[in-house]
C-alpha atoms as one frame of an Amber mdcrd trajectory, in Angstrom:
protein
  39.609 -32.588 190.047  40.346 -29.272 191.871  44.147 -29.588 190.992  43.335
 -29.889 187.236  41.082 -26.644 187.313  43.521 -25.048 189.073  46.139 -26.048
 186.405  44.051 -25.339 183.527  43.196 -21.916 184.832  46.626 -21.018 185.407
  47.731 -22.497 181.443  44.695 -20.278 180.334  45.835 -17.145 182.557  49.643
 -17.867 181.195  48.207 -18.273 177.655  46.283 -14.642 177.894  49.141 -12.605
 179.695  51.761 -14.323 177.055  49.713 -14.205 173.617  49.989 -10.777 171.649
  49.351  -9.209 168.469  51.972  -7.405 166.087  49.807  -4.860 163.725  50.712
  -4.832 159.473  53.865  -2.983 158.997  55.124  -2.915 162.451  57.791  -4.656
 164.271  57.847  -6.160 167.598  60.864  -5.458 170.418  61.063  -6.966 173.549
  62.217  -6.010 176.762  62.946  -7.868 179.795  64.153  -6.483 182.858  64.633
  -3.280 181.165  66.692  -4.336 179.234  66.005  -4.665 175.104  66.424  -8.316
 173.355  67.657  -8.858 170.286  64.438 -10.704 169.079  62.130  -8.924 166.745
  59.006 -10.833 166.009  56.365 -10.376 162.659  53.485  -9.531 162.297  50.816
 -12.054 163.836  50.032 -13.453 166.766  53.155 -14.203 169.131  54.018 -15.036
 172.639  56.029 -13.960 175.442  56.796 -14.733 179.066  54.055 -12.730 181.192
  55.219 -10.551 183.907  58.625 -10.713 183.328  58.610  -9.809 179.094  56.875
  -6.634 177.604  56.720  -5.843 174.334  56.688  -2.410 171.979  54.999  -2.274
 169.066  57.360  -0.168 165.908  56.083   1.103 163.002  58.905   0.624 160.126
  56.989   1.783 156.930  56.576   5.008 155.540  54.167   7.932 158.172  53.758
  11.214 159.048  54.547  13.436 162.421  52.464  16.741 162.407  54.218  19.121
 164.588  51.749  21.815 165.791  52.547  24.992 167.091  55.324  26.002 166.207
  56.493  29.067 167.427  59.614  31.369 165.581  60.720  34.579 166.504  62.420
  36.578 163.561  65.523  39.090 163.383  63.480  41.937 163.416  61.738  40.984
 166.823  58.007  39.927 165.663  56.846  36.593 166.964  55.398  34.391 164.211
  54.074  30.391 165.016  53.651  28.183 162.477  50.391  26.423 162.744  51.350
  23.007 161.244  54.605  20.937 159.778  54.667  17.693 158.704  57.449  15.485
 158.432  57.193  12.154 156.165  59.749  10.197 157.487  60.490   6.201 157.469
  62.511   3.426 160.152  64.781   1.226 158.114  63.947  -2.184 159.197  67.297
  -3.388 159.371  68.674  -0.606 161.554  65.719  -0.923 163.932  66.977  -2.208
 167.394  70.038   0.478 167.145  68.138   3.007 166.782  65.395   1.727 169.406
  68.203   1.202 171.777  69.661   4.906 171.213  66.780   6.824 171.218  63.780
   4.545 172.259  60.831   4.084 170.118  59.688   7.603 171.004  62.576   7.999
 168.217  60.471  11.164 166.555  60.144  12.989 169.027  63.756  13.613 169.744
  64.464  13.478 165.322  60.979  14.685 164.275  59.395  16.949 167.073  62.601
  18.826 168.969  64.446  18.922 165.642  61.762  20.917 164.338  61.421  23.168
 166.821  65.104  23.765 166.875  65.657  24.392 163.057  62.465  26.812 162.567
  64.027  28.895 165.195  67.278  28.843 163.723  66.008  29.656 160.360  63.519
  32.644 161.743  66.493  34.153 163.952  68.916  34.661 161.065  66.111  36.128
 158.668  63.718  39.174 159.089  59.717  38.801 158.670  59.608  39.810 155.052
  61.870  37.008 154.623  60.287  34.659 156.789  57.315  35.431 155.541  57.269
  36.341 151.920  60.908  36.028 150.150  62.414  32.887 151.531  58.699  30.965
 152.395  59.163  28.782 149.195  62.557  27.635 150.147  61.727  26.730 154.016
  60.103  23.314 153.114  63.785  22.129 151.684  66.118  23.983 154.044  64.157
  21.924 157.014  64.349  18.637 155.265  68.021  19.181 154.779  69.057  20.253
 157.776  67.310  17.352 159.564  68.412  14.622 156.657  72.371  15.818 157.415
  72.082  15.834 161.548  70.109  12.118 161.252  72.553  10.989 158.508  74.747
  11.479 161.392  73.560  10.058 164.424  70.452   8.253 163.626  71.030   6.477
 159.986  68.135   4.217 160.878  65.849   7.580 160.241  65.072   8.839 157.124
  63.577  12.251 156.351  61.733  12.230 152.902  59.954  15.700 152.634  58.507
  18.587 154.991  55.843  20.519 154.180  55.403  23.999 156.288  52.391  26.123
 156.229  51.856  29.821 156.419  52.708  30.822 159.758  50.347  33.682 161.430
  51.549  37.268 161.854  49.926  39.785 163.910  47.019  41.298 162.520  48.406
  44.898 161.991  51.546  43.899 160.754  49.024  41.111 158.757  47.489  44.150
 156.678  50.845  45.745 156.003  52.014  42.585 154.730  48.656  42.493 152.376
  49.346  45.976 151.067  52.588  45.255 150.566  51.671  42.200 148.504  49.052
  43.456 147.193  51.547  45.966 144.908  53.661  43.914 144.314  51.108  41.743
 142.798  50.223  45.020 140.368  54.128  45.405 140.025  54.198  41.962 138.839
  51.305  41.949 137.017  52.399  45.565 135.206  56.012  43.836 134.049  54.304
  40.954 133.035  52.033  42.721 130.568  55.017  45.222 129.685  57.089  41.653
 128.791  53.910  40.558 127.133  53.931  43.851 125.151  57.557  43.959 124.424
  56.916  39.778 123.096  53.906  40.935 120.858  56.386  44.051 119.214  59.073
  41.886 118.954  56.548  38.909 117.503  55.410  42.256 115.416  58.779  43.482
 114.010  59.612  39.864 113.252  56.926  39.303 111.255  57.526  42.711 109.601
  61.276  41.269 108.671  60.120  38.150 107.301  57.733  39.842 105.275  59.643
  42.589 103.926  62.366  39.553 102.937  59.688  37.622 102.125  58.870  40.658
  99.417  62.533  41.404  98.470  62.811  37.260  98.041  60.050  38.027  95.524
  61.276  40.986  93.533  64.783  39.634  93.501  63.060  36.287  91.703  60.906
  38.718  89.469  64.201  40.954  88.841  65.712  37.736  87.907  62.986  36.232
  85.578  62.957  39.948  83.848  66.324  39.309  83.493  66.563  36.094  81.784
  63.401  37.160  79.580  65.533  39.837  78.421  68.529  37.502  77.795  65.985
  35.196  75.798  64.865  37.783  73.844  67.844  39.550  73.390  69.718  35.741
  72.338  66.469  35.151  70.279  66.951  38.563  68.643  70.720  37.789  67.508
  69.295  34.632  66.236  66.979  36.210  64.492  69.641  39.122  63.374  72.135
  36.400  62.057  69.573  34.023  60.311  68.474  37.570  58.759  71.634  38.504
  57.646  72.732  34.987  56.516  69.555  35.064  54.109  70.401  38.590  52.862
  74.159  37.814  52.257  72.767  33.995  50.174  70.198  36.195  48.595  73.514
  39.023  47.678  75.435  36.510  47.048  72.750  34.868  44.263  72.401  38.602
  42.727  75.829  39.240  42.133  76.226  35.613  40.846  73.269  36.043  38.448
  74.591  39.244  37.512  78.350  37.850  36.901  76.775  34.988  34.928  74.500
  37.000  32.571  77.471  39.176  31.692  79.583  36.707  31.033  76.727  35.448
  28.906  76.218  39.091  27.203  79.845  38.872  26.594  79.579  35.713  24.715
  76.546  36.903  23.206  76.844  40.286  22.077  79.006  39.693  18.728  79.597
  42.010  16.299  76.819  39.809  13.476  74.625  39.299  16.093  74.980  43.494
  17.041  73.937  43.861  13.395  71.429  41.658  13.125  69.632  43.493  16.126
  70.221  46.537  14.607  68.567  45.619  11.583  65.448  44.312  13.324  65.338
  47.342  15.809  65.630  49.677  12.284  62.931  47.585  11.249  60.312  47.881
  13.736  60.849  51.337  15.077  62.005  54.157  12.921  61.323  57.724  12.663
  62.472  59.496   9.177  62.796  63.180   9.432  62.345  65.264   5.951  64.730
  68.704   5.052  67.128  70.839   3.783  68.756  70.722   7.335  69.216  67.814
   9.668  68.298  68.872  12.774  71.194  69.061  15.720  68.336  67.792  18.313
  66.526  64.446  17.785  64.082  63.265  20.703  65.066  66.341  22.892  68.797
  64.320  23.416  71.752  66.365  21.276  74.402  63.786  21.114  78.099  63.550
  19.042  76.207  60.904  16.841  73.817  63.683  15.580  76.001  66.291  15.355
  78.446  63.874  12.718  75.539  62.831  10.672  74.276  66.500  10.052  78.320
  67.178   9.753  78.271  64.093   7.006  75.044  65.568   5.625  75.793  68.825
   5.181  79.497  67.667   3.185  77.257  65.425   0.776  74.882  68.212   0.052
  77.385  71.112  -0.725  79.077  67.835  -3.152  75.623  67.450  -4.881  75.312
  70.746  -5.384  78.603  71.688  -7.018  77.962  68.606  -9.342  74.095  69.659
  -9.885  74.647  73.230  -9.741  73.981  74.177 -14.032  70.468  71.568 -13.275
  67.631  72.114 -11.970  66.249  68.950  -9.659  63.118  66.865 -11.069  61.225
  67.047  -7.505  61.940  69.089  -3.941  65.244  67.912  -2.692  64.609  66.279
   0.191  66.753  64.897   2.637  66.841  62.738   5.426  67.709  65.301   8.577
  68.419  61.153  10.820  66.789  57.947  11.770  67.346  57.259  15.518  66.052
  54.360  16.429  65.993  52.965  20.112  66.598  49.573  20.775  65.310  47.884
  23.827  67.884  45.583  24.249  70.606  46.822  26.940  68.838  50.141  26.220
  71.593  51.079  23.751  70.473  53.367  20.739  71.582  53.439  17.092  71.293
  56.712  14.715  71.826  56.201  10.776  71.918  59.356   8.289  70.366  58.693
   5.019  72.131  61.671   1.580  69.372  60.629  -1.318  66.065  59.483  -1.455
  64.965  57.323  -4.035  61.861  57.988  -6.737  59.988  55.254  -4.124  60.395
  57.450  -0.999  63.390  55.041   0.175  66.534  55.598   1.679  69.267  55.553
  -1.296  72.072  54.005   0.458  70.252  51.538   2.144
């Protein structure tokens, strides 16, 4: 009974020496005799032989080493320290146990920790404290994570270096409020060109919408111009229509004058015989005559002295100074009388026709008619 406590005392001992846990995310190594197996184990719970095996616990996903205190001296001799720099960095799983076996699983502090230290020193001694602390501050986060990346590529590729992040680092105080005056103007300088580029945008934006308005108004007129234009070539087209339609009537309306006038001559032509002449002087003798009574025809009939006058009293005259030789021994019956000339107007053509008249009957008519 003694033997079997004894036995299951020492499988319970054995059991709680030789049972461990592995964390989430973590690998375990193994070393025995100082020396490091081969075996990784999971996470869970495992075993191992007590007193003789001992294990390490390695974190292979992504974390985090915060380096504090980071001291830098710069070019120009000021001491600066960097309060804080972090360092995300992961352990590829596969290249684990080599890089265990090179550099232990205090791996970070050789890669993370001394690395840092070494590079921020490098960086500050080739660079003054305006640099360091105002020009090149923006680009110290990358030149870090490169520099480390290209070493680790080299001799550690189990190790990679995703980002570093570096705050401000502290100045002295004196040199502090130099550095605050000093950026203090240039945050007026920067703010004065900014409003002079914001200024010089708002003239430009100014003068360009000034162009695009004065071509917008010069698109206009030229359209106007245009329109004026054709108006003008619409009325001016519509006016030589109107000119030739004008002229086309007048010419018709010409050319039915002289064609009325050519036909009604031909017609007097054909009309104007020598009976029908005397039949219109007949009716023109009968409807408008004017009989003039003397010794004397007058020369003037009407206020018009033509040749036709002047022959009748001519004829006239002759046929009295006849009468008279034959009559000269008698003495007339009643007053002489004589017919001085008939002129009679005709309407038609407005042609006129004169007749002379010697004797006058007993009745007061014309002998020779």
């Amino acid at each position: 009974m003694e033997g079997l406590i004894i036995i299951l005392g020492a499988v319970l001992v054995f059991g709680f020496f030789s049972l461990h846990l592995i964390p989430e995310r973590h690998l375990g190594v193994y070393y025995r005799g100082g020396r490091l197996l081969n075996t990784t184990s999971e996470a869970g719970y495992q075993f191992k032989i007590p007193f003789l095996t001992r294990h390490e616990e390695v974190l292979f996903a992504v974390q985090t080493d915060s380096v504090q205190n980071v001291p830098c001296g710069t070019a120009s001799g000021v001491l600066v320290n960097f309060g804080k720099i972090e360092v995300v960095n992961r352990l590829h799983k596969g290249l684990l146990l080599d890089t265990i076996r090179n550099y232990t699983v205090n791996y970070d502090k050789t890669w993370v920790y001394d690395k840092i230290h070494h590079e921020v020193n490098q960086f500050c001694s080739k660079h003054t404290l305006q640099e360091v602390y105002i020009t090149l501050f923006n680009t110290l986060d990358d030149h870090l994570a490169l520099q480390l990346q290209t070493d680790i590529h080299h001799w550690a590729p189990g190790i990679e270096i995703i980002s570093v992040r570096v705050t401000k680092p502290t100045v002295p105080e004196n040199i502090l409020k130099k550095f605050e005056q000093v950026e203090a103007e240039v945050t007026n300088l920067q703010i004065t060109t900014n409003q002079q580029l914001v200024d010089k945008k708002k003239a430009e934006t100014a003068r360009f919408q000034a162009t695009i308005k004065a071509q917008e108004d010069a698109d206009v007129a030229e359209i106007k111009n245009l329109q004026q234009v054709n108006a003008k070539k619409a009325q001016s087209e519509m006016q030589f229509i109107e000119n030739a339609v004008h002229l086309e009537r007048e010419k018709a309306l010409a050319d039915a004058e002289l064609y009325k006038a050519q036909k009604k001559a031909e017609a007097n032509e054909l009309l104007l015989t020598e009976n029908y002449l005397k039949l219109q002087q007949i009716i023109s003798q009968s409807s408008i005559s004017k009989i003039y009574f003397g010794e004397k025809i007058p020369s003037v009939i009407m206020g018009v002295e033509d040749s036709t006058t002047r022959v009748i009293s001519q004829n006239l005259a002759s046929s009295q100074d006849q009468d008279q030789n034959q009559n000269q021994n008698q003495k007339p019956v009643h007053t002489s009388s004589s017919i001085a000339g008939i002129r009679r107007s005709s309407l038609d053509g407005g042609s006129s026709t004169k007749q002379s008249c010697s004797t006058m009957d007993s009745d007061g008519t014309c002998g020779n008619l």
